[in-house]
N, C-alpha and C positions, 0 to 999 in steps of 0.2 A: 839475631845471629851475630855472633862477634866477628869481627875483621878476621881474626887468627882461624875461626873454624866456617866463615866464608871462604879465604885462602883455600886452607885444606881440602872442603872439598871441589875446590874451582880445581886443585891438585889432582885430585882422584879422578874427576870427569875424563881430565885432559890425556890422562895417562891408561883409560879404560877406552877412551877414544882411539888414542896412536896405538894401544895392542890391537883391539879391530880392523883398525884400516891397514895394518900389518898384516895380520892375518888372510884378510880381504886381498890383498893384493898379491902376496903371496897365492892361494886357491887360484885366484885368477891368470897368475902367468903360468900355474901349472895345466888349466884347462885349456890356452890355448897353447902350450907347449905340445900339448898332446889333445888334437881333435877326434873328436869319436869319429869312429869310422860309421861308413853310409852302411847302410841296412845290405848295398850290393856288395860290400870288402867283404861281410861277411860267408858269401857264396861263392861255390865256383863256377857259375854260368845259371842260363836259364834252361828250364825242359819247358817245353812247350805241346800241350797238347788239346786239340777243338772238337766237339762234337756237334755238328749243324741238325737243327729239328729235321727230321722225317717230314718231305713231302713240301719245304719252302726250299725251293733254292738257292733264294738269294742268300740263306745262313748259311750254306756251303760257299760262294762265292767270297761270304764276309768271313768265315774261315781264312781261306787262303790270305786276301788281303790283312788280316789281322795278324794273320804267322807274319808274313811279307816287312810288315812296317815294325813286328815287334824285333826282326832282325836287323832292319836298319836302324833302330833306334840301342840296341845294344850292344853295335859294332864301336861308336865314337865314344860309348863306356867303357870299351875292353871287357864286354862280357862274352864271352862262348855261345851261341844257340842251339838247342835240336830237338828236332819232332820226334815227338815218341807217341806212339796209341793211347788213347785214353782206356784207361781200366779203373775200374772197380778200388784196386788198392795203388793206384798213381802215390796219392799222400803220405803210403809206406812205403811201399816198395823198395827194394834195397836196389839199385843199379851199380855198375862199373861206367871202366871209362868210357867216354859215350861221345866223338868227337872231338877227341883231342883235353877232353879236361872230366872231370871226377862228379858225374852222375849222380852221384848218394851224394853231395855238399850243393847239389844246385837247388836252386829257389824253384819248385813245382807248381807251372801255371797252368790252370785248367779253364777254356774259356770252354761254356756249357748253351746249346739253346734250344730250350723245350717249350710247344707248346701248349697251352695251358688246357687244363683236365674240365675246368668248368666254362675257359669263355673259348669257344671256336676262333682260332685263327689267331689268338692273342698270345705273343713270342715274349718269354722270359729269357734276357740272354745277359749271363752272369759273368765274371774274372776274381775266382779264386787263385789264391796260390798260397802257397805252404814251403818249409823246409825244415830238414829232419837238425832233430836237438839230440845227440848222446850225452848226456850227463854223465862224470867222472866221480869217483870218489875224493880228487882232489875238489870239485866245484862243488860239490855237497855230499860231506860224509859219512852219512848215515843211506846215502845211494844205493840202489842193487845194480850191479854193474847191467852193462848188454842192453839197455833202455833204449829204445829208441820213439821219440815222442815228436810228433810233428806239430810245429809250431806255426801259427797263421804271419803270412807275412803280408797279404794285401788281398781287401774284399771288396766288390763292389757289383751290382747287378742296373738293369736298365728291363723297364716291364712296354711293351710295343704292343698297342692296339692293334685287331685284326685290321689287315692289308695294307698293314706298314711296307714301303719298298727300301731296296737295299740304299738309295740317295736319300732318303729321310731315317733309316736306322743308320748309319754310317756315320755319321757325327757324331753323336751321342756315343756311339762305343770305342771309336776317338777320342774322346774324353776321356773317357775308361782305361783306355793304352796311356794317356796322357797320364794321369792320375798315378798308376799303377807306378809311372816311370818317375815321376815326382817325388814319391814318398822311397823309392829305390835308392835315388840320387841324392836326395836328401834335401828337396829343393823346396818343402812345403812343409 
């Protein structure tokens, strides 16, 4: 390779270089110009609703305490809370405002606890939650308007051998609040 068409392309590299890291740096101050918002900007509060197994009390107890801690943990968020019944179409359901803030835009958490069909005594206790997507014809336009599709926003379940107590299941589904609140926050 001669001097002249070493040069050149020692040229071209240099200046294929400085467009990318232009480019690069540029994308970059525009991502942290503008941070995505947490999964909770996106909602207006929480609904909250438990269903404790038939015939364990201590899943009713851990109800309460799990509403209880899910409210103090979404106060120093600025999120909204409120119990609402569990039903059948929770994950649809069109609500109003419901506590001071707009029920059809909250994130729908459903903690669930049943025990199991084949092992006696043995508690599945889950935290679903979901929140409703209406797609526009602006966001996709070939849309049929009036959609409304619920969207999973955090899963997670815990399976409890028969004659688990409420101080050995209560950790574990504290993780699960924890968890839940992580991935909200935007902390995981």
């Amino acid at each position: 390779m001669t001097f002249i068409a070493h040069r050149l392309l020692s040229i071209r590299l240099t200046w294929a270089v400085m467009v990318l890291a232009s480019c690069l740096a540029a994308h970059m101050a525009a991502a942290q110009a503008q941070p995505s918002p947490r999964p909770f900007d996106r909602v207006s509060g929480i609904l909250i609703a438990c269903a404790p197994a038939t015939g364990f009390a201590w899943t009713a107890t851990m109800c309460d305490r799990l509403t209880a801690e899910m409210r103090k943990r979404a106060e120093p968020l600025k999120l909204k809370l409120a119990i609402v019944p569990l039903t059948a179409d929770i994950s649809r359901k069109k609500f109003d405002m419901i506590e001071g803030f707009d029920g059809d835009k909250a994130v729908r958490v459903r903690w669930t606890f049943e025990e199991s069909k084949s092992t006696k005594g043995q508690i599945s206790a889950g935290l679903s939650s979901n929140f409703i997507y209406e797609p526009t014809t602006k966001d996709h336009p070939n849309i049929a308007p009036g959609q409304r599709i619920p969207m999973n926003f955090y899963a997670q379940s815990v399976l409890f051998d028969p004659g688990v107590s409420l101080s050995q299941a209560e950790p574990f589904l504290m993780g699960v609040l924890d968890s839940f609140f992580k991935v909200g926050d935007r902390k995981i």
